[in-house]
C-alpha positions as CSV (number, residue, x, y, z in Angstrom):
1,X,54.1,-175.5,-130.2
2,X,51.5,-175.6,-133.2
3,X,52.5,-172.2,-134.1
4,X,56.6,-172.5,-133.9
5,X,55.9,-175.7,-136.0
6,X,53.7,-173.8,-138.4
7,X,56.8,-170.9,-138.8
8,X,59.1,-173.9,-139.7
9,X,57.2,-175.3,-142.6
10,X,56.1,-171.8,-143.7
11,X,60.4,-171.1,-143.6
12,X,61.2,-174.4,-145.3
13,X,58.4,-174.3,-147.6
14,X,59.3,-170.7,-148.8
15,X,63.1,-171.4,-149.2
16,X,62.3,-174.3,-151.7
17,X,60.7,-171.6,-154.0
18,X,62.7,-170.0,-155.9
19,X,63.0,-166.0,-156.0
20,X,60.1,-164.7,-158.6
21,X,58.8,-167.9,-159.5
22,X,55.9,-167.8,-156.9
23,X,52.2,-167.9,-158.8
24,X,50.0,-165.3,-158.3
25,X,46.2,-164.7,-158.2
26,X,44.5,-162.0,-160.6
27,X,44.8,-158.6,-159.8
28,X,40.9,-158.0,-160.4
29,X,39.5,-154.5,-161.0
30,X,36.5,-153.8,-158.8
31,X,36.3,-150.1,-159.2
32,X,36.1,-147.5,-161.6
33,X,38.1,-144.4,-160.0
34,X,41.2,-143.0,-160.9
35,X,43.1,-144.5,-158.2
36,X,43.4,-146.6,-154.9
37,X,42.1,-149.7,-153.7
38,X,40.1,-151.8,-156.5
39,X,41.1,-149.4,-159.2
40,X,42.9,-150.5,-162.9
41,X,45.8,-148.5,-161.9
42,X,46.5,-149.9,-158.2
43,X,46.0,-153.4,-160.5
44,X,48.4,-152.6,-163.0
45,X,50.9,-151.6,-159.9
46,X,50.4,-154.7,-158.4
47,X,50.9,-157.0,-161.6
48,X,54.2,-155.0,-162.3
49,X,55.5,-156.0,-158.7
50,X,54.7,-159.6,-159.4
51,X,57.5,-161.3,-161.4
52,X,55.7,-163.7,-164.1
53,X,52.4,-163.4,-166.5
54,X,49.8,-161.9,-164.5
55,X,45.6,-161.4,-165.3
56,X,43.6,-158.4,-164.8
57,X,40.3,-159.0,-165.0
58,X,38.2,-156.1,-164.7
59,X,34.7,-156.4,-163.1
60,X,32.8,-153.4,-163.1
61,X,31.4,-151.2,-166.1
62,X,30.9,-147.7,-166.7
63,X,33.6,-145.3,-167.6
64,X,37.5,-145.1,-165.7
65,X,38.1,-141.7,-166.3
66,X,42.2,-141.1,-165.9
67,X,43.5,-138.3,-164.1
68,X,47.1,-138.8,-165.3
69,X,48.9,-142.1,-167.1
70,X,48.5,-145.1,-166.3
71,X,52.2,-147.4,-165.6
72,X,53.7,-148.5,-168.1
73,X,53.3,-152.3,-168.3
74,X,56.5,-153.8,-167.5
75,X,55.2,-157.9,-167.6
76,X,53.1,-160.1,-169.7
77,X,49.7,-159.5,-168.8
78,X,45.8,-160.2,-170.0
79,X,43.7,-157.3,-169.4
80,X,39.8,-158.7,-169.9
81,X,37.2,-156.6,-169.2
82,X,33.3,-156.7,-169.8
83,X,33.0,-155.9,-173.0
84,X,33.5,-152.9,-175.3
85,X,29.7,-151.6,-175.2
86,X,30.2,-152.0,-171.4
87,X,33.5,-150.1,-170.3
88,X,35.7,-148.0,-171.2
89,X,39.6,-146.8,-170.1
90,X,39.7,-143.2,-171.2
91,X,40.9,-139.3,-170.2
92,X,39.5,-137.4,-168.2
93,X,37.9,-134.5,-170.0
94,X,40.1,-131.0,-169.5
95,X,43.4,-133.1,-168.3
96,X,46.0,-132.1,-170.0
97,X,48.9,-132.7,-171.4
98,X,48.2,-135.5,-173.1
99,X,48.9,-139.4,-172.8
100,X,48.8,-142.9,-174.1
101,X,45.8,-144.8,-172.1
102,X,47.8,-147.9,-172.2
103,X,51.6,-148.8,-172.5
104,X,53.4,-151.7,-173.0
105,X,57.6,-152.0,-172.7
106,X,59.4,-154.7,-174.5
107,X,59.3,-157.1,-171.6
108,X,55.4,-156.7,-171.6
109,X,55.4,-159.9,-174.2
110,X,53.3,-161.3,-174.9
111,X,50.3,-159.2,-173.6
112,X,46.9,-158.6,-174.6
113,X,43.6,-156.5,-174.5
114,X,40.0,-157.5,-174.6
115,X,36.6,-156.4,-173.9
116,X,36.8,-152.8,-173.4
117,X,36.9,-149.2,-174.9
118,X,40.2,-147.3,-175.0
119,X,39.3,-143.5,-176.1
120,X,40.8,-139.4,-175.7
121,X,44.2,-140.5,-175.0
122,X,46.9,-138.0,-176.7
123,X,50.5,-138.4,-177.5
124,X,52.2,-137.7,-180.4
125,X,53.4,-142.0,-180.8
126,X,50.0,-143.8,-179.9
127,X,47.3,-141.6,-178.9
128,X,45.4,-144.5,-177.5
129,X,47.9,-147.4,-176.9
130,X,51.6,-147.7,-177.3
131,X,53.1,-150.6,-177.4
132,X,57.1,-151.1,-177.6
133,X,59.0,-154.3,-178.9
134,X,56.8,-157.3,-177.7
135,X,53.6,-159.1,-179.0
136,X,50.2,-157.6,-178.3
137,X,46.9,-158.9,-178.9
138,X,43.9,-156.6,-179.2
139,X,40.6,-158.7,-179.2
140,X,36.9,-157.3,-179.4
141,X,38.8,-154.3,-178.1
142,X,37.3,-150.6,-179.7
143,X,39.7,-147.9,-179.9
144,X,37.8,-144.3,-180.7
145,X,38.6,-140.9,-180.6
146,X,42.6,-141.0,-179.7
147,X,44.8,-138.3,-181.3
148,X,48.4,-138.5,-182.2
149,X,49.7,-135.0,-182.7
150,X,53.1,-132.9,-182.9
151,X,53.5,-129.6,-184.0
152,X,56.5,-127.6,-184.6
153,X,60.3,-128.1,-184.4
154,X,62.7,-128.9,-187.6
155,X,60.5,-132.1,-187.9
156,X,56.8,-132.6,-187.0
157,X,55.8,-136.1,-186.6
158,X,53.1,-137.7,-185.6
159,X,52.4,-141.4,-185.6
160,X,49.2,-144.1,-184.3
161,X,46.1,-141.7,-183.3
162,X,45.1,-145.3,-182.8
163,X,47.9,-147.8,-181.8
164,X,51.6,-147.5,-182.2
165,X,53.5,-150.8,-182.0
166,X,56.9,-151.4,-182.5
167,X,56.4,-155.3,-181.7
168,X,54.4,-157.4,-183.6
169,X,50.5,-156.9,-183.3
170,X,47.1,-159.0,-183.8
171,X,43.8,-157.0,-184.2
172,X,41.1,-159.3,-184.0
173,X,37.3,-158.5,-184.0
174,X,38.2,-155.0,-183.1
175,X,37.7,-151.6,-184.3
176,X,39.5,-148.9,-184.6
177,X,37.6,-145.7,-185.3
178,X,37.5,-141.8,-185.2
179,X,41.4,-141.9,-184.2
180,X,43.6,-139.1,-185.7
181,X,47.5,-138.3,-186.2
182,X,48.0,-134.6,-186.8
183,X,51.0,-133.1,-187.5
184,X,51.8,-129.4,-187.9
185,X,54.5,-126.7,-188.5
186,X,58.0,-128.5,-189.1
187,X,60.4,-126.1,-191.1
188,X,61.5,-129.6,-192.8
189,X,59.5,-131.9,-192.6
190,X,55.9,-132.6,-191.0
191,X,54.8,-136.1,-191.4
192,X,51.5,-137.5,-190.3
193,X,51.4,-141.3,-190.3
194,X,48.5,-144.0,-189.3
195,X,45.3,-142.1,-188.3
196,X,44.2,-145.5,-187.3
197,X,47.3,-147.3,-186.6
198,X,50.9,-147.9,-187.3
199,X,53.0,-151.1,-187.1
200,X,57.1,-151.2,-187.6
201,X,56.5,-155.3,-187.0
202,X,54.9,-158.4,-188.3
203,X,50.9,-157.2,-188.4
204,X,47.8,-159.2,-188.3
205,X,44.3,-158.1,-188.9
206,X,41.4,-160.3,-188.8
207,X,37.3,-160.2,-188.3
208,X,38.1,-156.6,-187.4
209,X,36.7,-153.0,-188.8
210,X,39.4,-149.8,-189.2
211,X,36.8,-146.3,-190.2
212,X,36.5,-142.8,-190.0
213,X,40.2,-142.2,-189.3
214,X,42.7,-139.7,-190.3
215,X,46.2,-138.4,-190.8
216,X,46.8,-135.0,-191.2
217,X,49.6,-132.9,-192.1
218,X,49.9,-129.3,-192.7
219,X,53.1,-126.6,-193.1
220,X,54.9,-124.0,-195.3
221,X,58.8,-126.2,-194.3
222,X,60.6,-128.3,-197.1
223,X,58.5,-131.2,-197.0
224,X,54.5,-132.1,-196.2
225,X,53.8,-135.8,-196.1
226,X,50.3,-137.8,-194.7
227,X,50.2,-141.5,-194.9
228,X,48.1,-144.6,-194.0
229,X,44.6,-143.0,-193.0
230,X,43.6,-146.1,-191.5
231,X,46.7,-148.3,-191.3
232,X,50.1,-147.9,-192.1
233,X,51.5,-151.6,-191.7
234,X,55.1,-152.9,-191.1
235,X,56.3,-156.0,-193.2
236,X,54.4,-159.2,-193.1
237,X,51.0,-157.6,-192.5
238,X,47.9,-160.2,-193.2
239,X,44.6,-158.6,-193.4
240,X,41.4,-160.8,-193.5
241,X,37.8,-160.8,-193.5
242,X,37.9,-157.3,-192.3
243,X,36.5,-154.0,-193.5
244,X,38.6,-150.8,-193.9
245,X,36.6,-147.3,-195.3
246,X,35.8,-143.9,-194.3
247,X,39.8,-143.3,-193.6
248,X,41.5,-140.3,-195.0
249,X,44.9,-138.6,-195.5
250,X,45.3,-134.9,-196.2
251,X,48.9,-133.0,-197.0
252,X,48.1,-128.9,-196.9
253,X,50.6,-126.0,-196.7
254,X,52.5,-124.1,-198.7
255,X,55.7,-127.1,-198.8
256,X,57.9,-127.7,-201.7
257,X,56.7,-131.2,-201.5
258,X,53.0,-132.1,-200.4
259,X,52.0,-135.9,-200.8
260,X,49.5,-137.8,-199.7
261,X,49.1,-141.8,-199.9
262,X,47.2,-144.3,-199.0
263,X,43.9,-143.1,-197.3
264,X,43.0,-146.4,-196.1
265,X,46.2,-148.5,-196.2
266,X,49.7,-148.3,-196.8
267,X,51.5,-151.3,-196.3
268,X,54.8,-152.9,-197.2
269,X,54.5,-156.4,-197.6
270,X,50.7,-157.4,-197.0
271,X,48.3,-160.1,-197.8
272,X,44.9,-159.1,-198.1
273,X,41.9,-161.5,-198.3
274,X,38.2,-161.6,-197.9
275,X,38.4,-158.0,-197.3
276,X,36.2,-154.6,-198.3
277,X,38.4,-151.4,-199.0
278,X,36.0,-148.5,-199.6
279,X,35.4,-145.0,-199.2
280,X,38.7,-144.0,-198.3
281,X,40.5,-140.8,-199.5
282,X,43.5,-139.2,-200.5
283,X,43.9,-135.1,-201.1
284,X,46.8,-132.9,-201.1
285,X,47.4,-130.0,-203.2
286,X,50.5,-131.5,-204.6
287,X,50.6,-135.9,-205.2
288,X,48.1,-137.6,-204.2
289,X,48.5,-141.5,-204.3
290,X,45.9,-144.6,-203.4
291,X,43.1,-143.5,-202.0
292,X,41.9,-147.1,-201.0
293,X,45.8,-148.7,-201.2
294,X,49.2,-147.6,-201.4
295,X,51.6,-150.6,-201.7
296,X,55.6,-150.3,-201.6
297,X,57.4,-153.3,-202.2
298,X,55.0,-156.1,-202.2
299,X,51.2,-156.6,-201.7
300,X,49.0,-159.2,-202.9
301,X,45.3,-159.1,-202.5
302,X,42.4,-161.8,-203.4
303,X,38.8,-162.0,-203.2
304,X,38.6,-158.2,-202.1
305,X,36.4,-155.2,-203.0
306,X,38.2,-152.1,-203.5
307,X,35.9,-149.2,-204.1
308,X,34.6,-145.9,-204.2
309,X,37.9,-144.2,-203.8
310,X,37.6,-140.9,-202.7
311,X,39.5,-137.6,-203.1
312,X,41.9,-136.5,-205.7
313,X,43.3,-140.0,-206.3
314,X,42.4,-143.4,-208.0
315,X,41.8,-146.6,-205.9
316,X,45.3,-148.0,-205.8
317,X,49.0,-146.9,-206.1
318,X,52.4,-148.8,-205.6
319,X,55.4,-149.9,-206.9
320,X,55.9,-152.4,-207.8
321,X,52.3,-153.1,-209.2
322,X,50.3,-154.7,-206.5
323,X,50.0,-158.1,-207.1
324,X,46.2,-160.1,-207.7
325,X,45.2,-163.2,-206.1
326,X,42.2,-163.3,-207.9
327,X,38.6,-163.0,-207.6
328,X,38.8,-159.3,-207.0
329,X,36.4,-156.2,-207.5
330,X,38.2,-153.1,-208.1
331,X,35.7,-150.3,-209.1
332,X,37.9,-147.9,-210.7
333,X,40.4,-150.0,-212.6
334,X,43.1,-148.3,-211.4
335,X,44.5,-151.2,-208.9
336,X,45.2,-153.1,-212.5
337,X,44.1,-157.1,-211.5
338,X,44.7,-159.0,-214.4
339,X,43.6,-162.4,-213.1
340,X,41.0,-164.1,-215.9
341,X,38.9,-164.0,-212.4
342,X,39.2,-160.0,-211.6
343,X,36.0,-157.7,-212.1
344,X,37.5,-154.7,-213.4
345,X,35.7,-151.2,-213.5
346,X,32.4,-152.0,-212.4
347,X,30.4,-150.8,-209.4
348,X,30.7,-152.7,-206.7
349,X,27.2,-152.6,-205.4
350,X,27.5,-152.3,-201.6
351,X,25.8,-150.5,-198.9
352,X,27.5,-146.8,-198.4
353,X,26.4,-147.2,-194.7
354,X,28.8,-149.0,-192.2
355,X,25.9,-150.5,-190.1
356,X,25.6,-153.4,-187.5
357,X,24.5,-156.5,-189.7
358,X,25.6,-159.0,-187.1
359,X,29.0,-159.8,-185.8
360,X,30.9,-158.0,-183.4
361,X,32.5,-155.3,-186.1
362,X,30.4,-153.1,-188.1
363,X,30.3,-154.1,-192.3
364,X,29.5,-152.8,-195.7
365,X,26.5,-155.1,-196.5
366,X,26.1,-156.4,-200.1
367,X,23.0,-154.7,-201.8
368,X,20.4,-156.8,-203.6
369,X,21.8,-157.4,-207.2
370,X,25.4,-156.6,-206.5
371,X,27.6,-158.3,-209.0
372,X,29.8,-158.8,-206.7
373,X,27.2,-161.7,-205.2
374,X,28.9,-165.4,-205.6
375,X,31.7,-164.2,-207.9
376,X,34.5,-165.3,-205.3
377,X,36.6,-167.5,-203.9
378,X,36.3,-168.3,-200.3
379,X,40.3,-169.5,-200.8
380,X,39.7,-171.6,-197.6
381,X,37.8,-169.7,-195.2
382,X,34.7,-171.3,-193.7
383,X,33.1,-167.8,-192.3
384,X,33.0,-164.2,-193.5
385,X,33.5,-160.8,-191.4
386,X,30.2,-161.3,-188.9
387,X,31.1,-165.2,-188.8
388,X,28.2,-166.2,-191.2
389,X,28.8,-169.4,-193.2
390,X,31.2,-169.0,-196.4
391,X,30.3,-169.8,-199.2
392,X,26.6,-169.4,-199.6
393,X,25.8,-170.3,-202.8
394,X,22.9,-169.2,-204.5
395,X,21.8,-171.9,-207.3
396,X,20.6,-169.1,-209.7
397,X,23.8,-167.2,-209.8
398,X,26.4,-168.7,-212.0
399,X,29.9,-168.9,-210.5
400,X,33.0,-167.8,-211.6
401,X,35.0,-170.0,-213.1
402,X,37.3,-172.1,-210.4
403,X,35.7,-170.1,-208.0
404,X,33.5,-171.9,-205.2
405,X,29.5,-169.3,-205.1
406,X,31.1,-167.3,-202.4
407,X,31.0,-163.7,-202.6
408,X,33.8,-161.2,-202.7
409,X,34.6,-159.2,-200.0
410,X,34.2,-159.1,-196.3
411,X,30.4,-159.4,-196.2
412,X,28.8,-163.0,-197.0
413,X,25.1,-162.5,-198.3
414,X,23.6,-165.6,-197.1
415,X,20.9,-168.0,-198.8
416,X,17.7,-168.1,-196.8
417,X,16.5,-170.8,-195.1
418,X,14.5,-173.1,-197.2
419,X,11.1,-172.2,-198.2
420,X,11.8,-168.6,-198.1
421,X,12.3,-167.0,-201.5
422,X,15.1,-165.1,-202.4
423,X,14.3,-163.5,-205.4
424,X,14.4,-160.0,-203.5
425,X,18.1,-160.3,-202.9
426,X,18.7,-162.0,-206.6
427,X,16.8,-158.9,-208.2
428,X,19.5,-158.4,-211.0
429,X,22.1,-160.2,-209.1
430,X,22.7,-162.4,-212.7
431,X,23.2,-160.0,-215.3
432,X,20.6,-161.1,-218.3
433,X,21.3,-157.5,-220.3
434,X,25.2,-158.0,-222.1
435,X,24.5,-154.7,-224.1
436,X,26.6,-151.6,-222.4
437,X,24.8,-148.5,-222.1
438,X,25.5,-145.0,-223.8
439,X,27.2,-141.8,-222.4
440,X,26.7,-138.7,-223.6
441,X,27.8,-135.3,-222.5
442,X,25.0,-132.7,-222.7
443,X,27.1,-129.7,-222.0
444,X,30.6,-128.6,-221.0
445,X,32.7,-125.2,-220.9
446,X,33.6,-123.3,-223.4
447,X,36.2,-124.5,-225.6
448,X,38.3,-121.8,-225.5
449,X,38.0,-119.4,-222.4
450,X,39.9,-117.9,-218.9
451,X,37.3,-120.2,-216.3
452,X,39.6,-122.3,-214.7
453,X,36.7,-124.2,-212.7
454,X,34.9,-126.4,-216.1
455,X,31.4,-127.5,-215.4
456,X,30.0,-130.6,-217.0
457,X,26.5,-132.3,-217.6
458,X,26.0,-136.1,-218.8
459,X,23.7,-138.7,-219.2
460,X,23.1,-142.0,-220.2
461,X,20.6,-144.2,-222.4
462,X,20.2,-146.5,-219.7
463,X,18.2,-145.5,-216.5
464,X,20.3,-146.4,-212.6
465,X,23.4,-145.6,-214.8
466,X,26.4,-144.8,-212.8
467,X,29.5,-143.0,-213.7
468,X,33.0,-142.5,-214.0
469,X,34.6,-139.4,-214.6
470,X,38.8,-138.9,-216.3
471,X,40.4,-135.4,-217.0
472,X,43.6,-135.2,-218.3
473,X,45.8,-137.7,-217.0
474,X,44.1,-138.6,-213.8
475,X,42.8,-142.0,-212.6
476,X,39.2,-142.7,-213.2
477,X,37.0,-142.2,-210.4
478,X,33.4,-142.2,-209.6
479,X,31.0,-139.4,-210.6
480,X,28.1,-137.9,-211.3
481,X,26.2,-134.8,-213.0
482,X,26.6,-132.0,-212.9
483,X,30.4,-132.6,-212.2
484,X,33.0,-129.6,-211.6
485,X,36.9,-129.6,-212.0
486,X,39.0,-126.9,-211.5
487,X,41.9,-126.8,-213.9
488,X,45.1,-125.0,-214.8
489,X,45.4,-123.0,-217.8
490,X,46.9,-125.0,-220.6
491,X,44.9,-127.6,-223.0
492,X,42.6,-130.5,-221.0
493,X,40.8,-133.5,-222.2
494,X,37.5,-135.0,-220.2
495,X,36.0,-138.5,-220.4
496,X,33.1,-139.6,-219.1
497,X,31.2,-143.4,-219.3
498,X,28.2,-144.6,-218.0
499,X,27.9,-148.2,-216.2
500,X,24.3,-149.7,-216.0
501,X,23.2,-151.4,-213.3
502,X,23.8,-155.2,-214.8
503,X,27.4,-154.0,-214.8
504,X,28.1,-153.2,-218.6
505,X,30.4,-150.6,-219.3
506,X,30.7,-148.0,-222.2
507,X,33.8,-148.9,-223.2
508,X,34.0,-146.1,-226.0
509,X,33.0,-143.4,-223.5
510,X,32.5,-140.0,-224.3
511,X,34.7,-137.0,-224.4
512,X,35.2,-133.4,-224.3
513,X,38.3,-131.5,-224.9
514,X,39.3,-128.0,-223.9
515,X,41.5,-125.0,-223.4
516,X,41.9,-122.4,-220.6
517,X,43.8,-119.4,-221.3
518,X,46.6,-117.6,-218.4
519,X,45.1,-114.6,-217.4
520,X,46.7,-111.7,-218.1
């Protein structure tokens, strides 16, 4: 009797629910293999059959190595696992062909990422993740080593080594590193876009570090084009508090056209604050535009370093003009702030190494006597990159004017605690010398002659000097003797000045002009 009356209120009970809606636990993750019970993808099989927002919590660390892909991921779901340093979802070594490690369809929205590694996946739209119309979130989430790459056919594209989203995305506290879209061998067009990661939809970037990516294209068809080393991003992309350097983009072949932009970022309509753009470069044998930013339509950037552009291109390109917030360093002059607040063609001053000064993301620390120290404006934010207090505000270091002691850029150098002297970090952090130093070039090539590849030698009157280097009608760019161009024949002019290490500049700089004869 206990049992028939049991079947009855199990039967009326389930016939009040309706289809779909029932709640279900978490699908947890107890086991690293490929497959079967326990596993990520018998979780990810189960979460699909389960109409409604499901969790995936994954418990064990170590390395899932995938045999083949993963399902795509059909409902909203929260994939938490232990944390980057202690798992990661990758492919197996030797399986081929290629795929995404994780995908998400439209109806996968919203959906998010967290705690883990996602590396080797291969395909030529999102090596590591792909992610279709809806929202994604990735947070403390590291994304290494993915390849996007197409080659052949009448058009060679590939797009996202990284992450590929068609639906609006949030990096946050993640990083995005070593990725790579390659594309190769279209008799039209070969296009490589986002080595790091491409967005089509609103993008959002914060506390979060994009390096070491690249996207490279190569071919003899109609048209060569690489874009976005790090990030290309959709409209309405907001970047904060974050670090992007070390990206590249590269354009090779034998094409009509060969371009190359934006070897750490090329976005559309962007925001950028708080943030450190460095290091990044952009080379092709035919245009090369923005090594550190390339900006169509509109981008406005504030209390950002933008340095150290590498490559055969200045710092910054875009039309229209990229747009200053203020309280900006841009080392090369060539992003044109004109904000009373701007430092304009000085060195920045930071750390070349991307190293682990605190935080969960990797940064380019602030080196003792940067002038970039308290010059900012924290324009609201209470914490930098590593989530250190911002401003600190050294008392010996004047502030701009209407700005609040902070400093510019991702990395906040902090005071030290009281009764601990900071004169180490303040060594030359408040310029006492106004005088700008002296450049002069001690020898050059001939000025008439066939050498195509001109040789230079310059110094300075002031010791810890650095330089910046202009030939013909190229953007300035950081330098240093001996410094080599190679030219084509026809009539060249060099410039050269020196900036000491308070910050003055030679405005007058020094020059050289030349002319190389056609062979023959």
């Amino acid at each position: 009797m206990r049992r028939l009356l049991g079947l009855v209120l199990f039967v009326l009970c389930a016939a009040c629910v309706p289809a779909g809606s029932a709640v279900a636990d978490p699908y947890p993750v107890t086991s690293t293999e490929n497959s079967g019970e326990g596993s990520l993808r018998a979780a990810i099989l189960a979460a699909n059959a389960h109409t409604g927002a499901d969790t995936i919590p994954i418990e064990v660390t170590g390395a899932i190595e995938l045999q083949s892909a993963l399902q795509v991921i059909f409902d909203p779901v929260a994939i938490v696992g232990p944390g980057a340093g202690q798992l990661a979802v990758r492919r197996a070594a030797a399986v081929g062909p290629g795929f995404s490690i994780f995908g998400f369809s439209p109806d996968a929205s919203p959906s998010s990422l967290g705690g883990l590694t996602v590396s080797y996946g291969q395909a030529a739209f999102g090596g590591g993740i792909r992610n279709s119309e809806g929202s994604l979130t990735l947070t403390r989430v590291v994304v290494r080593g993915n390849e996007a790459i197409e080659e052949g056919g009448t058009e060679a594209g590939a797009e996202g080594g990284g992450v590929y989203s068609e639906g609006p995305l949030t990096l946050r506290e993640t990083v995005v590193t070593e990725n790579t879209a390659r594309a190769s061998g279209g008799s039209t067009l070969t296009k490589a876009l986002g080595g790091g990661v491409v967005v089509t939809a609103p993008l959002t970037v914060e506390a979060s570090t994009i390096s070491g990516n690249v996207a490279e294209a190569s071919g003899d068809g109609n048209a060569v084009t690489a874009q976005g080393g790090g990030l290309l991003g959709g409209t309405e992309a907001t970047i904060s508090r974050s670090t992007i350097s070390g990206n590249s983009v590269d354009a090779d072949g034998g094409a009509s056209q060969l371009r190359a932009q934006g070897g750490g970022v090329q976005s559309y309509e962007a925001t950028i604050s708080a943030s450190t753009l460095a290091g990044n470069s952009a080379t092709s044998a035919g245009l090369s535009l923005g090594a550190n930013l390339y900006s169509i339509l509109s981008t406005s950037v504030r209390d950002t370093i933008v340095a150290d552009a590498l490559g055969e291109a200045g710092s910054c390109s875009g039309t229209p003009e990229i747009d200053s917030g203020g309280f900006n360093l841009d080392e090369d002059g060539s992003c044109e702030f004109e904000a009373g607040s701007d430092l304009s063609g000085v060195p920045a001053g930071l750390d070349p190494v991307l190293r682990d000064n605190g935080g969960p993301t990797p940064t380019h620390a602030l080196l003792p006597g940067s002038i970039a120290i308290d010059r900012g404006s924290s324009f609201g934010e209470t914490v930098d990159q590593r989530g250190l207090p911002r401003p600190s505000d050294f008392p010996a270091i004047g502030n701009k004017e209407g700005g609040d002691g902070s400093d510019i850029g991702a990395f906040e150098l902090q005071v030290p605690p009281a009764g601990q002297s900071s004169t180490a970090i303040l060594v030359s952090a408040e310029p006492g010398d106004r005088t700008p130093p002296r450049t002069r070039i001690v020898s050059g090539p001939a000025r008439v002659g066939f050498e195509r590849l001109a040789r230079f030698r310059f110094t300075s009157s002031e010791a810890q000097s650095t330089f910046r280097c202009k030939v013909d009608h190229r953007a300035w760019r950081r330098c240093a003797s001996p410094y080599r161009v190679k030219v084509e024949p026809g009539k060249h002019f060099f410039r050269v000045r020196a900036i000491d290490r308070f910050g003055n500049v030679d405005r007058t700089a020094a020059r050289f002009s030349w002319r190389v004869k056609p062979v023959g």
